[in-house]
C-alpha positions in Angstrom: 111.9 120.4 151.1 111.3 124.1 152.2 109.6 125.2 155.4 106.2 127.2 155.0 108.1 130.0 156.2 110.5 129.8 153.7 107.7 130.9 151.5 107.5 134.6 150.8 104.0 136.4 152.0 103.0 136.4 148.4 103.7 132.8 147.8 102.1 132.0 151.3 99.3 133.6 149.9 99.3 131.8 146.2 99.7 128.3 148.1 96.6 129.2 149.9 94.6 129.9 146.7 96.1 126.9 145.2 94.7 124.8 148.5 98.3 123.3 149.0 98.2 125.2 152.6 95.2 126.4 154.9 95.9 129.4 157.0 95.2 127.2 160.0 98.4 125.4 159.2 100.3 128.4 158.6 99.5 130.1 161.9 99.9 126.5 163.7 103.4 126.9 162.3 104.4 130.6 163.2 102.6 130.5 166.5 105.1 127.0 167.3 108.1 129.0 166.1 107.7 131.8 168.2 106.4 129.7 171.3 110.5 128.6 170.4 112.1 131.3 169.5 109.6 134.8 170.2 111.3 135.6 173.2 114.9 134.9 172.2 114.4 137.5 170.1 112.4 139.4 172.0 110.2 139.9 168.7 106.5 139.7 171.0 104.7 141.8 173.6 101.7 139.7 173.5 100.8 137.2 171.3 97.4 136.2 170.3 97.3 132.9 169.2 93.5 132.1 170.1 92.5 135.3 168.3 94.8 134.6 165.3 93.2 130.7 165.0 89.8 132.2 165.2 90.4 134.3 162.2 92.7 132.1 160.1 89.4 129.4 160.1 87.3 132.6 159.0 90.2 133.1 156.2 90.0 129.6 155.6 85.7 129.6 155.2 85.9 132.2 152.6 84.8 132.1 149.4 87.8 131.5 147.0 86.5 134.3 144.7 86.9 136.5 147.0 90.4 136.1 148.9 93.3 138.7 147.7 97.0 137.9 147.5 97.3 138.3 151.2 94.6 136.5 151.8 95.0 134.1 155.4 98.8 135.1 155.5 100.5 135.6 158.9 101.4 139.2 160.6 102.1 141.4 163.2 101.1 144.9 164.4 103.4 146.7 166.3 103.0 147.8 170.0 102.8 151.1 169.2 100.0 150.7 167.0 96.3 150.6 168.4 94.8 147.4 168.4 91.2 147.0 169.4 90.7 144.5 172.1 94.2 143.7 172.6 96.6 145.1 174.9 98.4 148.0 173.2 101.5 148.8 175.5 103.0 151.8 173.3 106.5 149.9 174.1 105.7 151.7 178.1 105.5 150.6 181.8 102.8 153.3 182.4 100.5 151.3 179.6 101.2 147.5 180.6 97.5 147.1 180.8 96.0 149.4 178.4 93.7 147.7 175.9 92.2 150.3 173.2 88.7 150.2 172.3 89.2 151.0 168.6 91.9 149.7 165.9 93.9 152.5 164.1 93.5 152.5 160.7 96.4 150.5 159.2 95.2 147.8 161.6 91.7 147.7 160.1 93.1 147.7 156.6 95.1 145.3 156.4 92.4 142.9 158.2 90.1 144.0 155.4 92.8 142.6 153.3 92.7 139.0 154.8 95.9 139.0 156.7 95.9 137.6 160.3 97.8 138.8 163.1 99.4 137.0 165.5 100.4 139.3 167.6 101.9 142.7 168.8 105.6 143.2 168.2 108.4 144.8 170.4 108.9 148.7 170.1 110.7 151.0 171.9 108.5 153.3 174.8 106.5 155.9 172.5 108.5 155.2 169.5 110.7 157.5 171.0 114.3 155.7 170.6 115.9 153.9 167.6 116.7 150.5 169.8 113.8 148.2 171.4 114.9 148.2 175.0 112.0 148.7 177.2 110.8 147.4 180.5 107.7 145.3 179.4 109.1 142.7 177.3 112.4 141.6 176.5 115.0 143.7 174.1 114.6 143.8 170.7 117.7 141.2 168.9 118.9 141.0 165.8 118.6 137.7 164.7 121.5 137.8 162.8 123.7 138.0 166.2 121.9 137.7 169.4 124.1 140.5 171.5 123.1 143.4 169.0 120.0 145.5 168.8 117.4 144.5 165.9 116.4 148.3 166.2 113.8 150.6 166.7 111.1 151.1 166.9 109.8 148.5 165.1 112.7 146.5 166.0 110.4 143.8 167.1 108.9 143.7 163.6 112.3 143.4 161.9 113.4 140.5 164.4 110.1 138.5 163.7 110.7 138.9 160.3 114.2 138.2 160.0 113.6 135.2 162.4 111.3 133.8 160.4 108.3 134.1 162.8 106.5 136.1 160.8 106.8 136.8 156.8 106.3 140.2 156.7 105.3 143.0 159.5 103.7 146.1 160.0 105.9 148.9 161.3 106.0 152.9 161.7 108.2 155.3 160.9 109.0 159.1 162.2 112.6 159.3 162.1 113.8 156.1 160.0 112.0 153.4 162.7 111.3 151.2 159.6 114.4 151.8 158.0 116.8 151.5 160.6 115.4 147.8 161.9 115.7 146.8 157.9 119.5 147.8 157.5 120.4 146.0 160.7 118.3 142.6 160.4 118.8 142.0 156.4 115.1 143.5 155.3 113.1 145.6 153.1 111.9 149.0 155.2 109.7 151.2 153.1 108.6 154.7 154.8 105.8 156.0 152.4 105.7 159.3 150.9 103.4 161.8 153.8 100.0 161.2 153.8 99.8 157.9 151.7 99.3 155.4 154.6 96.6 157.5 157.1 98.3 157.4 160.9 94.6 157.5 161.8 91.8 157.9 163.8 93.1 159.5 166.9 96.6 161.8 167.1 97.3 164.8 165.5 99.7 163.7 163.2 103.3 164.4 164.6 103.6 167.2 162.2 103.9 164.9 159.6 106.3 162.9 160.6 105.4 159.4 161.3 103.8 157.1 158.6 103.2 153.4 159.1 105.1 151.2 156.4 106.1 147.6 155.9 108.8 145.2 156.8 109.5 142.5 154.7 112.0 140.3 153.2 111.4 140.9 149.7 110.3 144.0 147.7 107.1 142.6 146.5 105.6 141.5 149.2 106.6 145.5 150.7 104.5 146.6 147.7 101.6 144.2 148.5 101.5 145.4 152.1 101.2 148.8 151.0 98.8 148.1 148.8 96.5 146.7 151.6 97.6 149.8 153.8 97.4 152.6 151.3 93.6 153.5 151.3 92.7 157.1 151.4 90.9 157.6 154.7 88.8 160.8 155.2 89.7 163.2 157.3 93.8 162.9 157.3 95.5 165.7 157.6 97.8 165.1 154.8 96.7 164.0 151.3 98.8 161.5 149.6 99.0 160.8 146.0 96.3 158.3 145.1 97.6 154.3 144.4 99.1 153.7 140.9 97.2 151.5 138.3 97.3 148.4 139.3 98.4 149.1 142.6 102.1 149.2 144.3 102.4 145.4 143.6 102.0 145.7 140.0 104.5 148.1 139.4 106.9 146.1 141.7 106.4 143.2 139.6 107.1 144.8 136.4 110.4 146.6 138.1 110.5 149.3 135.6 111.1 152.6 136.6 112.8 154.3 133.6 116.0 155.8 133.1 116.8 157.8 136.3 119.0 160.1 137.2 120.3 159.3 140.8 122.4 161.5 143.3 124.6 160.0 145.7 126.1 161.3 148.7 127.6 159.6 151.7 127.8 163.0 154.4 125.7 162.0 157.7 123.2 165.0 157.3 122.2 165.2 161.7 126.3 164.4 162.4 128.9 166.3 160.1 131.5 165.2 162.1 130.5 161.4 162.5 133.5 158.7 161.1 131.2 156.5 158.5 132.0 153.0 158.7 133.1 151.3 155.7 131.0 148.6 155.5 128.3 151.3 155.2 130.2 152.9 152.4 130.7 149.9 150.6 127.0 149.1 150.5 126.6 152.3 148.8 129.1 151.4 146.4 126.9 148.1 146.0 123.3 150.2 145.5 125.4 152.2 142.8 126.8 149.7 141.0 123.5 147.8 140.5 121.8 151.0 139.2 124.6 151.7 137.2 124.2 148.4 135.6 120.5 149.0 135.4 121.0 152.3 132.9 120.7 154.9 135.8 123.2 157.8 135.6 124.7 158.1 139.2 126.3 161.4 139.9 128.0 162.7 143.3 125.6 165.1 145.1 126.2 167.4 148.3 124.7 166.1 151.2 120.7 168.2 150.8 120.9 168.9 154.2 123.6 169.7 156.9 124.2 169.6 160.4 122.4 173.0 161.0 118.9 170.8 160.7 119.4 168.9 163.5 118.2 171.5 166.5 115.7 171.9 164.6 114.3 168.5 164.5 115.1 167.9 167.5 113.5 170.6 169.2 110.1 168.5 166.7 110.9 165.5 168.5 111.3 166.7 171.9 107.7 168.2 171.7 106.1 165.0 170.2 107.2 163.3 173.5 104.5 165.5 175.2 102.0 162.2 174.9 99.0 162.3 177.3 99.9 160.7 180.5 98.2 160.5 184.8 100.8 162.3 186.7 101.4 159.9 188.4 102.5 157.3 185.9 105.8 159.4 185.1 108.0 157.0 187.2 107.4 154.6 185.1 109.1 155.8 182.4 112.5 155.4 181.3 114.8 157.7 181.8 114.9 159.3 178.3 111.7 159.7 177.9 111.4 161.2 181.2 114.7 163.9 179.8 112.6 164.3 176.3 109.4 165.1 178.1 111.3 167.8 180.0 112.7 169.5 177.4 109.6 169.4 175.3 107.7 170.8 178.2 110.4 173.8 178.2 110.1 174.5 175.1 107.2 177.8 174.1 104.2 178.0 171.4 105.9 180.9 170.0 109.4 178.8 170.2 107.7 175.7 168.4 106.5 178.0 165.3 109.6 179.8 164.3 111.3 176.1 164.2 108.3 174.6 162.1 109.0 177.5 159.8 112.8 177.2 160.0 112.0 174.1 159.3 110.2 174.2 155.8 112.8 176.8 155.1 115.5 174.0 154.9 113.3 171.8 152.9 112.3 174.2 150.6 116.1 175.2 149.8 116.8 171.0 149.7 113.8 170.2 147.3 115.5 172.9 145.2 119.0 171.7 145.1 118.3 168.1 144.3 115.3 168.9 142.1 117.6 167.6 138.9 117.2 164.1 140.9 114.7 161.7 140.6 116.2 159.3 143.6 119.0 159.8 146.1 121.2 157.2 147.8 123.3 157.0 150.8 123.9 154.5 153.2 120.7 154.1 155.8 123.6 154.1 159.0 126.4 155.2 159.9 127.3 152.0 161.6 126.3 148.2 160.1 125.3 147.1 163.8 125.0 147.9 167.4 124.9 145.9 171.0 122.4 145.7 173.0 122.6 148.3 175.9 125.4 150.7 174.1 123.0 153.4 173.5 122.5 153.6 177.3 125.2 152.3 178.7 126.6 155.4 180.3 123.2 156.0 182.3 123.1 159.2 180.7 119.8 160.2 178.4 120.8 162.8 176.6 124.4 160.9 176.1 122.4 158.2 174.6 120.4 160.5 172.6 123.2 161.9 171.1 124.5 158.2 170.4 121.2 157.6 168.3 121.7 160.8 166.4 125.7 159.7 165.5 124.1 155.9 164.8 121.4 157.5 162.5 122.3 160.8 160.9 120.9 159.9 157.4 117.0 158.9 158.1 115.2 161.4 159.8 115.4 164.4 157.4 113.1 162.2 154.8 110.4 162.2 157.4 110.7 166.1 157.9 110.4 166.3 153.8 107.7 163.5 153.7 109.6 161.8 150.8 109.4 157.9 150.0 112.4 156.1 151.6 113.5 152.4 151.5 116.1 151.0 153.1 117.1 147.9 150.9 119.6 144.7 152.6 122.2 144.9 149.6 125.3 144.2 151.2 127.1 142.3 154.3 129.9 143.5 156.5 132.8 141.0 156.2 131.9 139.0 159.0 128.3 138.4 157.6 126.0 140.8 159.0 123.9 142.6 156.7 124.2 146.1 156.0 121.4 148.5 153.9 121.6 151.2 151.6 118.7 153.9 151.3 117.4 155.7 148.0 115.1 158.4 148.7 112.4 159.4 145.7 110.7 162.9 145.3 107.8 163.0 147.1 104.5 161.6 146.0 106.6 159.5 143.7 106.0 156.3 145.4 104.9 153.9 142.8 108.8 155.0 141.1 110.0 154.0 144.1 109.1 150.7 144.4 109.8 150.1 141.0 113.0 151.0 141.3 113.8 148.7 144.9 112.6 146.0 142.9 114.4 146.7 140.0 117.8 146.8 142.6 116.5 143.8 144.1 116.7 141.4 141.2 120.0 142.5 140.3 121.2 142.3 143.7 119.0 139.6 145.5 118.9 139.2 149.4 115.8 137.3 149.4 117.9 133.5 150.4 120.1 135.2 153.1 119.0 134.2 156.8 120.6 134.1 160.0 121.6 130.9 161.7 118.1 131.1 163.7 115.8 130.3 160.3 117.0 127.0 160.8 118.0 126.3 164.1 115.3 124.1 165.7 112.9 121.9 163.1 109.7 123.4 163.6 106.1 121.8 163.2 106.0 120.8 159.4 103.1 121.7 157.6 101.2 118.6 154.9 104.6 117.0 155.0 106.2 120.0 153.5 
């Protein structure tokens, strides 16, 4: 018979409806399975089980009219995400101890929605790197082979997940920190269109940039999250387009997007130069065949941005490293946040302005050349995997920056556009690790989207692949299940 966490979130949530499992028992049975494996993973920062049995018997005492489909299921909140009364690291040394007094807003949300948290997952320091190597809990592992990175920044999101600690997870993304953790471990990364999830209540909004979005293992239960998270908050700086009828898990249910036309390119956009691997290629070649099959029409497409972007957004990033920070807590950073810190303090108002407006120069002449399109896809990496420690190896930041922009030269331009992105786990490199492929909708076009991941999805199907880990150890059983 199959494990509880075998279940998907939405059938964890159906079975607690049904009364065939309490959310006690589910939490009883995450919290033993990452007591076993949440540090072999390095998936946890902290982990709250007292706090998470508190509100799974509160999940349980409710009213069965009113409990939603996520209602007593298992999650996490990343560490860079405020979490009111628990300690909130931001992935840094110089925050160890910080406990907010408030929850941001996705946190609240997807309480209101009945999930319950177990804990606060691994990110890299700030959000600032696309690997989970930090110095206040362990690194960040793919679960799918122990020596590689699970990602960043919500690589500790994508190794719960993929480890089968958590079902699904809440992550953020502001230059493909959902995505990239979903290609490597074998999941589903949605990064919302701008403005649909609110980044709220404190920040400024990362010039649009960051957006929280899910991690899952299947495309429904990404659409449910985001249904819980996708509440229009006053006061956000950008204004999303308003939930579809229904809501996101409705449409992914139905999987029917229409006939779409779909441009496909393979050029790494922040890395001209950079070799692609082939088991990113062929993944591609995967995605495309399965839309093919679907009735899309899937035409070649030049790459809608080059090379040329990249000082751009990096000079973005450099300045978003600028976070509130005592002095005297500087040494306790790492070393390349310590190098983008530097540079962002170098760089002038005046400087800062011209690029925003170079910026939305290149978007604007983008928007316009794939305007024909209603998705595009490419592969999510440039590489399927990476070990832990080669980002950094040569003790050099801004070596190891320019590693990360190689690694990842396809993500980040969809957070400078604010477009809907999803990474989706359609193929494996020869040797079995997984290995994603991105399509990219027009903006605001979410609820599309989603229909169309799921649509790939069932053609496809990922949903039964698991690493070794999923089964290593029998866990505690739950009803005799």
């Amino acid at each position: 018979m199959a494990d509880p966490h075998d279940l998907t979130a939405l059938e964890q949530g159906a079975a607690i409806r049904a009364g065939e499992l309490s959310s006690a028992e589910l939490v009883e049975h995450y919290l033993a399975r990452i007591e076993a494996y949440g540090d072999t993973v390095g998936a946890f920062v902290t982990v709250t089980a007292d706090q998470a049995r508190d509100q799974a018997k509160a999940a349980d005492d409710t009213p069965a009219g009113q409990r939603g489909p996520l209602h007593g299921v298992p999650i996490a909140i990343k560490d860079l995400t405020m979490t009111a009364g628990v300690r909130t690291t931001f992935g840094s040394a110089a925050f160890a101890d910080y406990v907010p007094p408030l929850d941001n807003d996705v946190v609240a949300l997807l309480r209101a929605a009945g999930t319950v948290s177990l804990g606060k997952t691994t990110t890299s320091e700030m959000g600032i790197s696309l690997y989970s190597e930090g110095l206040v809990a362990p690194p960040a592992r793919n679960p799918w082979e122990l020596a590689n990175t699970a990602g960043g920044s919500s690589g500790g999101a994508a190794s719960a997940v993929a480890a089968g600690l958590v079902p699904f997870a809440q992550g953020s993304d502001g230059g493909g920190s959902v995505r990239i953790p979903a290609s490597l471990c074998g999941l589903v990364g949605y990064k919302p269109s701008r403005g649909v999830v609110s980044g709220g209540p404190l920040g400024f909004g990362g010039f649009g940039l960051p957006t929280p979005g899910p991690l899952a293992r299947t495309v429904t239960d990404a659409a449910a999250m985001l249904d819980a998270m996708a509440v229009q908050v006053p006061g956000e700086p950008y204004l999303g387009p308003p939930p579809p009828d229904g809501g996101y898990l409705a449409i992914a249910r139905a999987a029917d997007p229409g006939p779409l036309r779909v441009g496909r390119f393979v050029t790494p956009m922040l890395a001209g130069d950079q070799p692609v691997d082939p088991a990113c290629l062929a993944a591609v070649d995967t995605a495309a065949a399965a839309l093919a099959r679907a009735g899309h029409t899937v035409e070649d497409v030049a790459a809608p941005f080059g090379p040329e972007v990249w000082p751009l957004f990096e000079t973005i990033w450099y300045v978003m490293a600028l976070f509130p920070l005592p002095p005297e807590r500087e040494g306790d950073l790492l070393p390349l946040t310590r190098l983008m810190r530097q540079r962002g303090a170098e760089i002038s108002a005046g400087t800062l302005m011209a690029v925003l407006g170079e910026l939305q120069i290149q978007v604007r002449q983008a928007m316009r050349a794939t305007a024909g399109y209603d998705v595009l896809l490419c592969p999510t990496l440039a590489a399927p995997q990476a070990a832990i420690g080669w980002f950094s190896e040569t003790g050099d930041p801004a070596v190891d920056f320019d590693r990360q922009r190689r690694f990842s030269p396809y993500c980040a331009v969809f957070n400078v556009t604010g477009q809907p992105s999803v990474s989706l786990p359609v193929a494996t490199t020869p040797g079995g690790q997984p290995v994603g492929a991105m399509l990219t909708g027009r903006y605001g076009e979410d609820a599309r989207l989603v229909a169309l991941a799921a649509q790939v999805e069932q053609i496809i199907g990922w949903s039964d692949r698991h690493p070794d880990i999923w089964r290593a150890t029998p866990s505690a059983t739950v009803n005799g299940v």
